[in-house]
Structures are given as structure tokens and as C-alpha cells.
C-alpha positions as CSV (number, residue, x, y, z in Angstrom):
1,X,19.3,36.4,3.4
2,X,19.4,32.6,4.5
3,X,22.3,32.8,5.9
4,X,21.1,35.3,7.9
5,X,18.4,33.0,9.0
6,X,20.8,30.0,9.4
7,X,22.0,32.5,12.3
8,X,18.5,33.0,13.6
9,X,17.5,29.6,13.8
10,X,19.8,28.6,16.4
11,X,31.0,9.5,-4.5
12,X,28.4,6.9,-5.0
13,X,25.2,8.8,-6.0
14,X,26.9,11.7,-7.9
15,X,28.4,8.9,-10.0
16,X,25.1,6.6,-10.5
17,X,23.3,10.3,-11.1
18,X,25.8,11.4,-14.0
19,X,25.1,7.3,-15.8
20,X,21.0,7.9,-15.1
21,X,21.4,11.5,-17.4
22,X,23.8,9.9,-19.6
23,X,20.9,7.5,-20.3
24,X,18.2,9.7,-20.5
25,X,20.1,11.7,-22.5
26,X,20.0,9.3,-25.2
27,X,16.4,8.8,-25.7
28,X,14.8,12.0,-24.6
29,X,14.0,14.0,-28.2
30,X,11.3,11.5,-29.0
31,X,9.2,11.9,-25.8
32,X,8.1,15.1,-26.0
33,X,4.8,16.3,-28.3
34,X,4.7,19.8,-29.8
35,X,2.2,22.2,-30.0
36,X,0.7,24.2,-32.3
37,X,2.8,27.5,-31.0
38,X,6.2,25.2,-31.4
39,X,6.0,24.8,-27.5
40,X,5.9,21.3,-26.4
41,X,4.5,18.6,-24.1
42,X,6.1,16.2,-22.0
43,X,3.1,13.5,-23.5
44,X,0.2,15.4,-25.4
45,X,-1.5,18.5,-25.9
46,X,-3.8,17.8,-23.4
47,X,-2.1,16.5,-20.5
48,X,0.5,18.1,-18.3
49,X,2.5,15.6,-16.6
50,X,3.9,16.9,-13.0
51,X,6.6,15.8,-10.9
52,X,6.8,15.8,-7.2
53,X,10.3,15.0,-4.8
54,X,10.1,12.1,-3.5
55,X,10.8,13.6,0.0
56,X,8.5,11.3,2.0
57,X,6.6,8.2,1.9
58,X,3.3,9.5,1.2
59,X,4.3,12.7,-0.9
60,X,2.4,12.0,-3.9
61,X,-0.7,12.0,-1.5
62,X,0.2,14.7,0.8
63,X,0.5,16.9,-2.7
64,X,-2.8,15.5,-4.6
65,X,-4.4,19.1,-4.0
66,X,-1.9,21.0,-6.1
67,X,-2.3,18.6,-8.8
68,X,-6.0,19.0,-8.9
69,X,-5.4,22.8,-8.6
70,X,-3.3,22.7,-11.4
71,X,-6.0,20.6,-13.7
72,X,-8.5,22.6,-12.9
73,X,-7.1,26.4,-13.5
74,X,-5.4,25.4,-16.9
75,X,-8.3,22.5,-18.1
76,X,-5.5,19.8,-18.9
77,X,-6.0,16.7,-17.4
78,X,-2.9,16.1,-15.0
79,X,-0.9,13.4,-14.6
80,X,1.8,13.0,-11.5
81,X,5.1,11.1,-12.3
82,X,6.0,9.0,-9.2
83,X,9.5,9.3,-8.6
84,X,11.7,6.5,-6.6
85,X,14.2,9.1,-5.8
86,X,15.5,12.5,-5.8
87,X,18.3,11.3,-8.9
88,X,15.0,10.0,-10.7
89,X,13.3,13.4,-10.7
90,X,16.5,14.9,-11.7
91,X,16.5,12.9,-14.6
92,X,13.3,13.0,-15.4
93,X,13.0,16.6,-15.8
94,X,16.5,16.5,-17.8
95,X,14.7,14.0,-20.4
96,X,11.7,15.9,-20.6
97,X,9.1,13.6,-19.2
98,X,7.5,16.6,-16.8
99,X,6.0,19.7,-17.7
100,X,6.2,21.2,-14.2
101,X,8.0,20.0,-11.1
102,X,7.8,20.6,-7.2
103,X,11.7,20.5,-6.6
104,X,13.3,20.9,-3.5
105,X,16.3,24.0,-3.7
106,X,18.6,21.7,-4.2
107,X,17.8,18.9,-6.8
108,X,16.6,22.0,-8.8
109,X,19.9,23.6,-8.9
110,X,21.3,20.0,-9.9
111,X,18.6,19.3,-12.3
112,X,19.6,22.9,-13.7
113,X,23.1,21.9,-13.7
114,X,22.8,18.7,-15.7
115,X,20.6,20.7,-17.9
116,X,16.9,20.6,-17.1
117,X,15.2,24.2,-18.3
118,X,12.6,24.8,-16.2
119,X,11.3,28.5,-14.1
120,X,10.8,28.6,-10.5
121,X,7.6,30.5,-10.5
122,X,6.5,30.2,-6.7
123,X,7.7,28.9,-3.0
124,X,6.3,27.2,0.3
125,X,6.1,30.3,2.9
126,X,6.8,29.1,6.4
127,X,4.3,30.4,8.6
128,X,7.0,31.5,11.3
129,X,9.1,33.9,8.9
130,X,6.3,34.5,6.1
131,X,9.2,34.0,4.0
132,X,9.7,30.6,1.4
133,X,11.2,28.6,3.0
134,X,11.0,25.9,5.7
135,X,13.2,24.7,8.6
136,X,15.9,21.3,8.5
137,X,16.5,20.2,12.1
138,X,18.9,18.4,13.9
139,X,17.1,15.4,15.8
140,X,17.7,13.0,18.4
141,X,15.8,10.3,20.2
142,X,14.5,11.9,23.4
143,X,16.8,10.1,25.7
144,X,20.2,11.3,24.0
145,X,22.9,12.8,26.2
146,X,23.7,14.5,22.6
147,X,23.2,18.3,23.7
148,X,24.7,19.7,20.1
149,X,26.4,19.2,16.7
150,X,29.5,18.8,17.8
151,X,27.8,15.8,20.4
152,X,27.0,14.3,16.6
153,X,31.0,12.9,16.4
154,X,31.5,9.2,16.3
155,X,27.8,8.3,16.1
156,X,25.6,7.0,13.6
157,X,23.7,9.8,11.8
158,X,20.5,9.6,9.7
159,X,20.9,11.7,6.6
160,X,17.4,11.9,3.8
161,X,18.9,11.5,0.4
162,X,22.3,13.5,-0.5
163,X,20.5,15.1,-3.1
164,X,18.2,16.3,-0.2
165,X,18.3,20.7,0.7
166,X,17.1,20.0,4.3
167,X,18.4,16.4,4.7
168,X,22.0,16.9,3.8
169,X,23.0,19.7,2.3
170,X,21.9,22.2,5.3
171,X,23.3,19.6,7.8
172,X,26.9,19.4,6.2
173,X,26.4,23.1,6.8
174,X,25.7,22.5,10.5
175,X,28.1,19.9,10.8
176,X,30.9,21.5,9.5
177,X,30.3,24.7,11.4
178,X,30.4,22.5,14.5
179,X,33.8,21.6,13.8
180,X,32.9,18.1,12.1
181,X,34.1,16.2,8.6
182,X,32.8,13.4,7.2
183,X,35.2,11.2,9.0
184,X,33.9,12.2,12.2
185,X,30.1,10.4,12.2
186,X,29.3,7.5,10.0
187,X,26.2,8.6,7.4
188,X,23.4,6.7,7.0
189,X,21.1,7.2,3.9
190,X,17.5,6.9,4.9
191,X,16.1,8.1,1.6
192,X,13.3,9.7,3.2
193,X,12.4,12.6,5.8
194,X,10.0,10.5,7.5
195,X,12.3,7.5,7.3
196,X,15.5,9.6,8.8
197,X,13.2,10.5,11.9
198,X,11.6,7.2,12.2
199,X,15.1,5.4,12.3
200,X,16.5,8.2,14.8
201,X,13.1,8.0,17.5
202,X,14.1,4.6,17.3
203,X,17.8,5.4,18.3
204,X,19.0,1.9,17.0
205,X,20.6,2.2,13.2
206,X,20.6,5.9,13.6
207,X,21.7,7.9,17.4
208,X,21.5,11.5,15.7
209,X,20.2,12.6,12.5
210,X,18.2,15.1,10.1
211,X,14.3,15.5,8.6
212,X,12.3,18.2,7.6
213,X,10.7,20.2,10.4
214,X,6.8,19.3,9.5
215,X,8.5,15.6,9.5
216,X,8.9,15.5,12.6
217,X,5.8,17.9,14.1
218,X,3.3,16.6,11.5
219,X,3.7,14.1,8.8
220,X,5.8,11.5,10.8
221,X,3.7,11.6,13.8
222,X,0.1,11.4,11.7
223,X,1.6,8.1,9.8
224,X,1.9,6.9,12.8
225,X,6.2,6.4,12.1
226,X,6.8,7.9,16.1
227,X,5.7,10.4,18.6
228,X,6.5,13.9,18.9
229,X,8.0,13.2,21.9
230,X,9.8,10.3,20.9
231,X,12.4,13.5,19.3
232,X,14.4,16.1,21.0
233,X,15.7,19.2,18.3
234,X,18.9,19.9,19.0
235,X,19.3,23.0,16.4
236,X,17.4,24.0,13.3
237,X,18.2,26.2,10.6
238,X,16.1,27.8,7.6
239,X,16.3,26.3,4.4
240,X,15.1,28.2,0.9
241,X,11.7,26.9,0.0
242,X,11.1,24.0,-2.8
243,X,10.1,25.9,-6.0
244,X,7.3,25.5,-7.6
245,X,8.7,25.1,-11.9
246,X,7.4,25.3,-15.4
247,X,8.9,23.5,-18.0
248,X,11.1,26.3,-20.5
249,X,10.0,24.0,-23.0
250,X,6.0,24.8,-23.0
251,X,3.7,27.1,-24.8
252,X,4.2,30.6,-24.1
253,X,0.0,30.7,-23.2
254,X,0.8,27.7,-21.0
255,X,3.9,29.2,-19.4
256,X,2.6,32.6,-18.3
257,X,-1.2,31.1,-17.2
258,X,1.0,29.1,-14.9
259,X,3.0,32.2,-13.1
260,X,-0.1,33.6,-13.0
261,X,-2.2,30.8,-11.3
262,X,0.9,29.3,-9.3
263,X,2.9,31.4,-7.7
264,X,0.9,33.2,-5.1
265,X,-1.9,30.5,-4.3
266,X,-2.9,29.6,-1.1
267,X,-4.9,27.2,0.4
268,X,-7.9,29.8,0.2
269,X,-7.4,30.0,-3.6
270,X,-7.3,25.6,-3.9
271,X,-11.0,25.7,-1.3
272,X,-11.8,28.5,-3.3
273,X,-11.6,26.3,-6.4
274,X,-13.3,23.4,-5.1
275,X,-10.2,21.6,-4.4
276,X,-10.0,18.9,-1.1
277,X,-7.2,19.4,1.1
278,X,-6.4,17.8,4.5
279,X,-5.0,18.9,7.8
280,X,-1.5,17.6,6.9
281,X,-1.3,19.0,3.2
282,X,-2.4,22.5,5.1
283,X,-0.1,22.4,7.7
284,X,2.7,21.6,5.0
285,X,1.5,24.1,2.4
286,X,1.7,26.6,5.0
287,X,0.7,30.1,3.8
288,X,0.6,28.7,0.0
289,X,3.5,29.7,-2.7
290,X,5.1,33.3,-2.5
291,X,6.9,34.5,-6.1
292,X,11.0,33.1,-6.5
293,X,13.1,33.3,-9.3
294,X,15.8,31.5,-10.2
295,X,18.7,34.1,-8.2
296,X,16.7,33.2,-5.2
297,X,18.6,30.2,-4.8
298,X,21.9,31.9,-5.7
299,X,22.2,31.0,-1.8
300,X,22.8,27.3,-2.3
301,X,25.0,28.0,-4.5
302,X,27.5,29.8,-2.8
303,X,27.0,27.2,0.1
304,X,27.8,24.8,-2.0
305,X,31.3,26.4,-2.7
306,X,32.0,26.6,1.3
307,X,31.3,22.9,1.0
308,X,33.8,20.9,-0.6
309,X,33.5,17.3,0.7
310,X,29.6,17.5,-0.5
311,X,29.8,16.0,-4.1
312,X,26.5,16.6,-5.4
313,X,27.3,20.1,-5.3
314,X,29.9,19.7,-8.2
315,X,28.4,21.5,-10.8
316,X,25.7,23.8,-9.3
């Protein structure tokens, strides 16, 4: 079905990611409380500890409201696990330390891979498709000659994170559609959506690069990182939506009041509720979560085989 939409729409870190599990690995067992149905918690009994991807600069704020949504349906009190990067998520839900985690598609399937258990229960809908999902796009600064991909060869190109669905594994899509290897552009790791499209407006350390579509419409330009118009898109293709995941590890009563609660809520269900939310979270949340399961990204992970050179796909 993506790739249907992707027709519409017009070594390092693999390595340092496999030490960080090896690690984590090692000390995991004792950080995790049981319950009294043998489930257990990533702390207590009365706390559920969420993660959220490190995708932008202010993501921890921009997703505040589904943390409060998420204390208030199941009466725990919430805590959210800051992650420095997308490997540090991954490892943190391979240790155990979170209870439920807004992935992205991709460090999901890698956090499944290095083995994380954890249920997608629900998806962002784009408001465009109604579908989960969201749009990567291909950026430039507004004065670029760069027309197309293929114009990407033998400049500097702003990637998010390779662990990233939108900010690197969807472009090495594009790019190698276009004709392009790694060989052809030099990559530049921004570690951020915001922070790839800042660094491209600018046109300086990046001529070409990649960000998240509300990036560059919403969130980028309301931190005041660049203008709208400081970006031309050059292409865009849809990308499966981050899922929404509950810890395998929890109490059955914990697991299913989750499903229940998370994956169709909107942003009238979090008002509804009493929950704040702001223009930027609502324009990000979109239409709210839609129901996945875990075949929904079965996508990625044929992508992934078409996709050789892209490392952090070894394993998914």
C-alpha cells in the first residue's frame, strides 16, 4: 500500500547501536517491578514510564498532551523518558525502562529486531490520505537550481538520524530510485527534522536534504528555525505512521485498557478529557491514532531488502 503512495506522492551508528544493547542487555532484569498478575513495570506499579522519538528539538513538549491523556484514562501517574537519540530509545525499550513508546516505523522494527517486545496499537492519520501515516520530503533552500533527486549528486545533503523512517530510510528510497549511491552526495547527520531543515534553509553545511513534512510547514517555522519560504519541496513521498506501542511485558488489564483508550483517540477524545493541546501538537496529531498492527509495517521491511547500502536495516 505505501508503495503505492510512494508513487502518488510524486557503518558507524549500526555498530555504536549493537555495543549500547550489548550494554543494556547486561543490566536490564533488575529494572523492571512485577505486578500482582505476573505482568511488570518498567519502575512501579503505579507509574508507567513512556518514551517518545527524539525526532525534534522540542518533541517531548510537542507530545506533553498524550502523556497527560495517557495518566488520566489508566490513573497511573506518567512519567516521559527523554531520549538523546533514536539508538537511545531503541535501547531503552530493549532494557525495559518504558512501558509504552511513540516509535517512528523504523526504530520500531529495529527495536523489534534487537529484541524489544512491544504492540503497535495505533498510528498518526495524515489529514490528506486519512490513512497513518505522514509525508518525508525532499527540501532545498528556495534559491536552488536543484529541480530533482537526481540534481541531489555531488552536494551536501542533510539527512535526520539514520535510524530515522522519514529522514533516511524513505530518502535512500528516493535517492536510489533517482539513480544515486552513497558515493554520489556526501551525508550529513543532523540528528533532528527541525535541524535537517534549518541547516538546508540556510543552504551553507547542507545544499539539499530531508525533514518531516510538518517540519518544515509547522514545527520548524513556529520555533522560529526558518521561514516557510526559506524551502522549496522538490518531491515527497508517504511514509507509514509512527506507532503508538504497549510494552508485551505489562499486565493483561493494563495492556488491553491501553488498545482500547489509544488507538483510535483523537484530539476530540484528549479536549474531551480535559487535556491541553496547542496549535502545533494538533496540527501534528492530525486526525488522532487509527488501529496498526505489527504486519502494517511489513512494508519497511521489504524496503529494507531493496536497500542494501542502508545498514541499520540489517536485521529488520
Amino acid at each position: 500500500m505505501f508503495l503505492a503512495h510512494m508513487n502518488r506522492a510524486a557503518k558507524g551508528s549500526a555498530i555504536a547501536l549493537a555495543a549500547i544493547l550489548a550494554l543494556s542487555a547486561c543490566g536490564s532484569a533488575a529494572d523492571v517491578t512485577a505486578a500482582a498478575d505476573g505482568g511488570t513495570f518498567a519502575k512501579d506499579s503505579s507509574t508507567l514510564v513512556i518514551g517518545m522519538v527524539p525526532d525534534e528539538s522540542s518533541a517531548t513538549t510537542t507530545w506533553q498532551p498524550i502523556a497527560d491523556y495517557v495518566a488520566k484514562v489508566t490513573g497511573k501517574k506518567v512519567e516521559v523518558k527523554e531520549s538523546s537519540n533514536y539508538a537511545a530509545l531503541i535501547e531503552a525499550s530493549v532494557a525495559g525502562q518504558v512501558d509504552v513508546v511513540s516509535f517512528s516505523a523504523f526504530t520500531y522494527l529495529q527495536a523489534k529486531a534487537h529484541g524489544a517486545t512491544f504492540t503497535p496499537v495505533g498510528a498518526t492519520v495524515d489529514a490528506s490520505t486519512h490513512e497513518p501515516g505522514y509525508y518525508s520530503e525532499a527540501i532545498v533552500p528556495a534559491s536552488s537550481d536543484i529541480k530533482d533527486i537526481a540534481g541531489y549528486k555531488g552536494k551536501k545533503v542533510c539527512f535526520v538520524n539514520e535510524n530515522s523512517t522519514s529522514g533516511y530510510l524513505f530518502p535512500q528510497y528516493l535517492l536510489t530510485k533517482a539513480g544515486l549511491s552513497q558515493d554520489d552526495y556526501t551525508s550529513v547527520f543532523a540528528g533532528k527534522h527541525d535541524v535537517s531543515a534549518q541547516k538546508t534553509a540556510k543552504g551553507t553545511e547542507c545544499e539539499a536534504g530531508f525533514a518531516q513534512e510538518t517540519t518544515v510547514t509547522t514545527t520548524g517555522p513556529a520555533a522560529g528555525l526558518f521561514k516557510t519560504e526559506d524551502l522549496k519541496v522538490i518531491e515527497k513521498v508517504f511514509v507509514p505512521g509512527p506507532p503508538f506501542s504497549i510494552s508485551d511485558t505489562l499486565p493483561a488489564d493494563m495492556k488491553a485498557l491501553l488498545k482500547e483508550k489509544m488507538s483510535t483517540v483523537s484530539i476530540a477524545d484528549l479536549k474531551g478529557a480535559g487535556i491541553t493541546t496547542t496549535p502545533t501538537f494538533e496540527k501534528f496529531f492530525a486526525e488522532g491514532y487509527k488501529p496498526v498492527d505489527d504486519a502494517y509495517y511489513n512494508t519497511l521491511r521489504d524496503l529494507c531488502k531493496t536497500l542494501p547500502d542502508v545498514k541499520t536495516c540489517e536485521g529488520v
